[in-house]
C-alpha positions as CSV (number, residue, x, y, z in Angstrom):
1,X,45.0,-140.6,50.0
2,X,47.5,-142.2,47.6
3,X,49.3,-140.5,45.1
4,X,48.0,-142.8,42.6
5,X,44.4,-142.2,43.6
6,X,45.3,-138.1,42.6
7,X,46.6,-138.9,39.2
8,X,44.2,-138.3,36.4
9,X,44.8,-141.1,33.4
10,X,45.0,-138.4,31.0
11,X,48.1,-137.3,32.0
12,X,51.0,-138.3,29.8
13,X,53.5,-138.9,32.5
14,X,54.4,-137.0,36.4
15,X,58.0,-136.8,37.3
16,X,59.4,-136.4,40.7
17,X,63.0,-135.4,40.6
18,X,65.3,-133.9,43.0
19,X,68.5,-132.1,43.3
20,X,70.1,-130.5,46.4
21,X,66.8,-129.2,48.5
22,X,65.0,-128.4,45.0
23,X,62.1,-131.6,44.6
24,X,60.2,-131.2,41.7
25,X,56.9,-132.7,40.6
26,X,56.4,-131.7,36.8
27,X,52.9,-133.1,35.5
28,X,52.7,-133.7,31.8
29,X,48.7,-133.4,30.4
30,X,49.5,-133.3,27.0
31,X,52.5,-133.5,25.0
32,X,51.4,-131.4,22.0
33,X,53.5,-131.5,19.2
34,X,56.6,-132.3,21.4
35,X,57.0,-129.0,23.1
36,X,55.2,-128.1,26.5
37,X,54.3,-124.9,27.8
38,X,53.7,-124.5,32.5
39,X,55.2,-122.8,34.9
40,X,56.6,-123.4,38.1
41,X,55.3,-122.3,41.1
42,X,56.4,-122.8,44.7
43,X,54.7,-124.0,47.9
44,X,55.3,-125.2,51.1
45,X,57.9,-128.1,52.1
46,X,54.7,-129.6,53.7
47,X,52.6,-129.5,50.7
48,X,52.4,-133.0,50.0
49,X,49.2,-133.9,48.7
50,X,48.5,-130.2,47.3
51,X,51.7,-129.7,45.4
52,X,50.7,-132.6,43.1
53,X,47.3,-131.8,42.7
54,X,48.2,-128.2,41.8
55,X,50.4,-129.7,39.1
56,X,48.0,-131.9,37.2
57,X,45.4,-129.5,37.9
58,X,47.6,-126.8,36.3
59,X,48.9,-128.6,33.4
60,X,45.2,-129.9,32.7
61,X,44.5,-126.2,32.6
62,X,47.5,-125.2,30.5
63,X,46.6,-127.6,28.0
64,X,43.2,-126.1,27.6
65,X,44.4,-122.5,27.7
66,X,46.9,-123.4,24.2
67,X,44.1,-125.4,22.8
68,X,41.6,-122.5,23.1
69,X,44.4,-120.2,21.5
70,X,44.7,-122.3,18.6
71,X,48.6,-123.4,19.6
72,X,49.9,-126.7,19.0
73,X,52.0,-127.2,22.0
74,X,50.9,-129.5,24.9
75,X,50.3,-128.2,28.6
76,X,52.6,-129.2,31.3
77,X,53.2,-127.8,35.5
78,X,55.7,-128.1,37.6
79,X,55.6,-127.6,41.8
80,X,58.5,-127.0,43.9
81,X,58.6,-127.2,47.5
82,X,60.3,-124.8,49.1
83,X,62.8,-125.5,52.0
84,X,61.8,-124.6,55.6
85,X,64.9,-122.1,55.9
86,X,63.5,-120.3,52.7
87,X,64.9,-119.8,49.2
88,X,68.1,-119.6,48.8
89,X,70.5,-119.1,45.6
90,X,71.8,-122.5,45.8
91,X,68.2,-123.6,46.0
92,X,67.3,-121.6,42.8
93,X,69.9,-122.4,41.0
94,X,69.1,-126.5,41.1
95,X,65.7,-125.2,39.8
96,X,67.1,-124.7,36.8
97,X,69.2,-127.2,36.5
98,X,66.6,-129.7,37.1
99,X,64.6,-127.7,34.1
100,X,67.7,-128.1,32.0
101,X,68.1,-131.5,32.8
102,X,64.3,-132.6,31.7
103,X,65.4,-130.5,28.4
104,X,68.4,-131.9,27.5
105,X,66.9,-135.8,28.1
106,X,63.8,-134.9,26.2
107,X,65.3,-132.5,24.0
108,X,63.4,-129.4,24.9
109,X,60.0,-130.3,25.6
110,X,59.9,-128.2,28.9
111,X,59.7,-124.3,28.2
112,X,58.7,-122.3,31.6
113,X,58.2,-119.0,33.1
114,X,57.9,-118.6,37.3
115,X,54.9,-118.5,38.9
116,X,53.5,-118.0,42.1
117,X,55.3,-117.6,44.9
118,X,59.1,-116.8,43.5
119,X,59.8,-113.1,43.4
120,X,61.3,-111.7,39.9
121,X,64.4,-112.0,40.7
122,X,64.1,-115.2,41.4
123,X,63.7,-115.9,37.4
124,X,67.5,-114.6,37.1
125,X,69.4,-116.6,39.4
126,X,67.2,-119.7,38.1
127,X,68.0,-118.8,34.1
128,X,71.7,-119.2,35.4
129,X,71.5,-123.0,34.5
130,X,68.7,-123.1,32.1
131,X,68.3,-122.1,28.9
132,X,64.4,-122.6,28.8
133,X,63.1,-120.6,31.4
134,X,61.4,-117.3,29.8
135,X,59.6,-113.7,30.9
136,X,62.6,-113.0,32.7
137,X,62.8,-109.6,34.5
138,X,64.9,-107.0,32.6
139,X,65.0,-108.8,29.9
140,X,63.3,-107.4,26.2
141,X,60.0,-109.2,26.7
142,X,59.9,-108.7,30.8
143,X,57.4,-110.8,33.0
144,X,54.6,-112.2,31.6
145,X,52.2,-110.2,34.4
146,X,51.9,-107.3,31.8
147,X,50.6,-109.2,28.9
148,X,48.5,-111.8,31.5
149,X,46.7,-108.7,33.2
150,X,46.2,-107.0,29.5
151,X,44.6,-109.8,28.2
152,X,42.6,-110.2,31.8
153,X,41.3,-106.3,31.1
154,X,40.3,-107.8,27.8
155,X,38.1,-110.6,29.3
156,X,36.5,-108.3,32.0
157,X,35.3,-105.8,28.9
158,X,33.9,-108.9,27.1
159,X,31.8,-109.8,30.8
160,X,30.8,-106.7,31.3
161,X,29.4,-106.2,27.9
162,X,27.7,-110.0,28.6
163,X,26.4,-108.9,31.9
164,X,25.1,-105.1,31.0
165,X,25.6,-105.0,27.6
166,X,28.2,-102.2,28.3
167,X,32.1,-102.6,28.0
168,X,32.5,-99.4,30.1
169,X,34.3,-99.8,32.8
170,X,34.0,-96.2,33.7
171,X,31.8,-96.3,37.0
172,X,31.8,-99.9,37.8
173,X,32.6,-101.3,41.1
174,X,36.1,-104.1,41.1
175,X,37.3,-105.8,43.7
176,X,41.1,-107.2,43.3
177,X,42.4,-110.0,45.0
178,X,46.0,-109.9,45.1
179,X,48.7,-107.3,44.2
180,X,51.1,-109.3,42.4
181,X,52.7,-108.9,38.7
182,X,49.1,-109.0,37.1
183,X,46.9,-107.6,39.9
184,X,48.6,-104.3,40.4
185,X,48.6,-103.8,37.0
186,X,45.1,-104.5,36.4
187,X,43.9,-102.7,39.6
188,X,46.1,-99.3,38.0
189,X,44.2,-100.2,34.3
190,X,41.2,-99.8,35.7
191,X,41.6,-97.6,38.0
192,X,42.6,-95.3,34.6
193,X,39.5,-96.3,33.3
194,X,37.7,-94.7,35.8
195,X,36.7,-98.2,37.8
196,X,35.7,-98.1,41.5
197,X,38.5,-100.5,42.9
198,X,38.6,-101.9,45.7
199,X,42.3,-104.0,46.3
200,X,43.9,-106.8,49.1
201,X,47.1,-108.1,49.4
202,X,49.0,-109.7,52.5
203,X,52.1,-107.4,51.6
204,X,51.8,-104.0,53.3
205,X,54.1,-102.5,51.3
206,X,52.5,-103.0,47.8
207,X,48.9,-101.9,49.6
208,X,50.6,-98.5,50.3
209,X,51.0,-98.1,46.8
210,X,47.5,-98.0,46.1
211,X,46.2,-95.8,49.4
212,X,45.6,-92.8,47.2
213,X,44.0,-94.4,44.1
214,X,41.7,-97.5,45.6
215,X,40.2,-98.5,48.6
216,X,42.0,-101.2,50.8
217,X,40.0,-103.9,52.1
218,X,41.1,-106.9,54.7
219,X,42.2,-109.8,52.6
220,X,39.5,-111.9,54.6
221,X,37.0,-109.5,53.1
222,X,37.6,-109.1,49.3
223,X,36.0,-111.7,47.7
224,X,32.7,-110.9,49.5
225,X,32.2,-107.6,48.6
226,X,28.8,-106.2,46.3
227,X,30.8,-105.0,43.8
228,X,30.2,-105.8,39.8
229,X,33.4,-107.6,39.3
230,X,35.8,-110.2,41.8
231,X,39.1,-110.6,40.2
232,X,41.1,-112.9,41.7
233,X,44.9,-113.0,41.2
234,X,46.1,-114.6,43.5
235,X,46.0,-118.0,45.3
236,X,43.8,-120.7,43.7
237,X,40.9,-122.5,44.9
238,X,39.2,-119.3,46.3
239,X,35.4,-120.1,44.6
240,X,34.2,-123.2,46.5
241,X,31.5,-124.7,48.4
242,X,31.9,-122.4,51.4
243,X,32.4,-119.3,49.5
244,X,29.8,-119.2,46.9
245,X,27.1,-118.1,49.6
246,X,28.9,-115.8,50.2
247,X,29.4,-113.9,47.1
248,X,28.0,-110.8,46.5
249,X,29.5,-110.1,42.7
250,X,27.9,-110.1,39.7
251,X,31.3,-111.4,37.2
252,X,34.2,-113.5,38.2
253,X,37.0,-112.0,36.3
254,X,40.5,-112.3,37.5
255,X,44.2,-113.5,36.7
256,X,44.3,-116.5,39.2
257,X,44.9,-120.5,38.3
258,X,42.5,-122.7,39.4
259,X,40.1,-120.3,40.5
260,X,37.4,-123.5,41.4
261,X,38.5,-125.6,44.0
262,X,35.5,-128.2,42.5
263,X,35.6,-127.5,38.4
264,X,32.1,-129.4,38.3
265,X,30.1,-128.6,41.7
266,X,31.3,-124.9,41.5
267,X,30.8,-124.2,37.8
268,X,26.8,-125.5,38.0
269,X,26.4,-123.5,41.8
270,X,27.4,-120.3,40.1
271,X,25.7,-120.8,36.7
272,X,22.5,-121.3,39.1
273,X,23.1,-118.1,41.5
274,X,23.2,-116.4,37.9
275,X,27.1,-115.2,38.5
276,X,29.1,-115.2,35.5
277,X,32.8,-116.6,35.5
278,X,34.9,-116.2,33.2
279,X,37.0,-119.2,33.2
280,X,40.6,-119.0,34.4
281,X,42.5,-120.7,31.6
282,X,40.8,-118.6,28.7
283,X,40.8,-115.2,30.5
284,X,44.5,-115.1,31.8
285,X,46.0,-116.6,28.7
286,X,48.3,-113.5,27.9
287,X,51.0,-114.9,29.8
288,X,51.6,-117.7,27.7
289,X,50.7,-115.6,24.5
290,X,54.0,-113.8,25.7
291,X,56.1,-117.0,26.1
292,X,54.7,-118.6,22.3
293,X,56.0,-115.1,21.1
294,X,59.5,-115.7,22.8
295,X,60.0,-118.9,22.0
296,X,59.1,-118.0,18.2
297,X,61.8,-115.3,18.3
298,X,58.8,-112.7,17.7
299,X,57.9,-109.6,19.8
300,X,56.2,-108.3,22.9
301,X,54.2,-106.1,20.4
302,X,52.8,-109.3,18.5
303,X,52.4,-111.3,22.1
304,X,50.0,-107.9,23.0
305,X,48.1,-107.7,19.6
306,X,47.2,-111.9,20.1
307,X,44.8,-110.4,23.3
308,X,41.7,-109.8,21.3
309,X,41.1,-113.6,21.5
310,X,40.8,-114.0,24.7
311,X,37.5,-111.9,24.8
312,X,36.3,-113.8,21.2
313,X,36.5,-116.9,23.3
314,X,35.1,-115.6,25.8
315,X,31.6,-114.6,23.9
316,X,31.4,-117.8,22.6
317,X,31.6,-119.6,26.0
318,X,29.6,-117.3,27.3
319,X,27.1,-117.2,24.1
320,X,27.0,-121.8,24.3
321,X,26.5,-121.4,28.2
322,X,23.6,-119.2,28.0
323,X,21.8,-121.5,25.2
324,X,22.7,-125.0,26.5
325,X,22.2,-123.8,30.3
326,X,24.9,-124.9,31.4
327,X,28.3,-123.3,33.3
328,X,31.3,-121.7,31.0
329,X,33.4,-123.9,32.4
330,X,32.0,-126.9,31.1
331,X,31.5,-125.0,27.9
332,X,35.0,-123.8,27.6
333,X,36.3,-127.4,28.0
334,X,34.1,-128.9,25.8
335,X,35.5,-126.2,23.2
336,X,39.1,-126.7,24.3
337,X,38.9,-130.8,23.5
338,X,37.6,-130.3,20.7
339,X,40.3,-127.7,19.7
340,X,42.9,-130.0,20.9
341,X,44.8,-130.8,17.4
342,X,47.4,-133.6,19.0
């Protein structure tokens, strides 16, 4: 396949840029009202293909997610492939200067945050040479996982209460995909609550963390278990034609991107199996809440008390799903385009 043949005619603009071993795609959806809010993640040097349809996936996503929180900035991604010898501080370091050098030429129209597959500390060495990276570790806001797996809590009340007209989580069954910032938070939430929880994670060392308070499960396993609620938070694409058949859940509720690997096909088979999803870019938009709040000069405290919105939107995509019959995540972008303000 082409690159053209990936590249969605919606999108404003993609850039591939290089320095040292750092390449770069950053995907433009939407330009807002000249400042742009994505992270970067980081995959693969092999990627190809899937690094750039990650990015205008993602930044199609992003701009929905502001839209749908009544912000006026546009939604943008950026994908790094990582070296075959591994990250290195050299390697970081170009990161940011290739985020400060998209700033300074379009005078700061690129705000970002990490994302998967950089560690926290990685945030640090790459804020060295940018000013416009944000939810760094340490710093007086802190990563964005706290506020993204708050507002996730929020959306999973607001499905439960859809699904069994009960917010409780006190007695229901959740199954966590993914240990990371947000899913070892959320997986301790509602664990508190008094949620069965059931957890995965390829690293060893964060499972052991958990061995006294949930019930570890083989990553290959997770997402197939009879529980009320499948949060994902990790990888993307984990809901697709293969998996569906194989879901035993009853809500789709997690802190993941791109949760669908088909937004269409996937949306109508689980609206007709009857399992609710809440809709990745509306349910996990604490993070960016955070990174508005930062940018604004505001306060973790006023990122934290923006949350409730998440589960408002939620209840109206799930309330327009139920009466039109179709899935929320046609609904939800149907309400974000319309929301869209430039």
């Amino acid at each position: 396949m082409k690159l053209q043949d990936l590249i969605n005619k919606e999108h404003k603009e993609i850039i591939i840029k290089q320095k040292g071993k750092a390449r770069m795609v950053l995907a433009y959806h939407t330009y807002g009202n000249g400042i742009c809010f994505g992270g970067v993640r980081l995959l693969p040097a092999d990627s190809g293909e899937k690094a750039v349809k990650d990015a205008l996936r993602l930044s199609e996503a992003m701009t929905y997610k502001l839209a749908l929180i009544g912000s006026p900035y546009g939604g943008c991604k950026a994908v790094v492939f990582e070296p075959v010898e591994g990250k290195s501080d050299d390697f970081l370091i170009n990161i940011g200067t290739l985020i400060q050098e998209e700033n300074e030429k379009q005078k700061g129209r690129f705000v970002s945050a990490i994302d998967f597959g950089f560690e926290p500390d990685d945030a640090k060495i790459i804020r060295e040479t940018t000013d416009y990276i944000f939810a760094i570790k340490d710093s007086d806001f802190g990563q964005s996982g706290v506020t993204t797996a708050y507002g996730v809590l929020e959306g999973i009340k607001a499905s439960l209460q859809e699904k069994y007209r009960t917010s409780t989580i006190n007695r229901r069954s959740f199954a966590i995909q993914g240990l990371g910032s947000v899913g070892s938070i959320l997986a301790d939430e509602l664990i508190k609550l008094g949620g069965d929880v059931y957890v995965s994670d390829l690293d060893q060392l964060t499972l052991q963390k958990f061995k006294d308070k949930a019930k570890i499960v083989n990553p290959d396993e997770i997402a197939y278990l009879d529980v009320d609620v499948f949060a994902p938070c990790g990888p993307a694409y984990v809901i697709n034609s293969e998996s569906i058949p194989k879901l035993r859940c009853e809500i789709i509720a997690g802190g993941a991107n791109c949760v669908l690997e088909d937004e269409v096909k996937d949306d109508q088979s689980l609206f007709e199996r009857g399992i609710l999803i809440a809709p990745d870019y509306v349910i996990n938009a604490g993070g960016v809440m955070q990174g508005i709040a930062e940018l604004n000069g505001e306060t973790l405290k006023d990122a934290m008390q923006r949350l409730p919105i998440i589960a408002d939107n939620l209840r109206r995509i799930y309330s327009v799903s139920k009466e039109q019959g179709k899935g929320t995540y046609a609904v939800a972008k149907e309400l974000a385009l319309s929301m869209i303000k430039t």
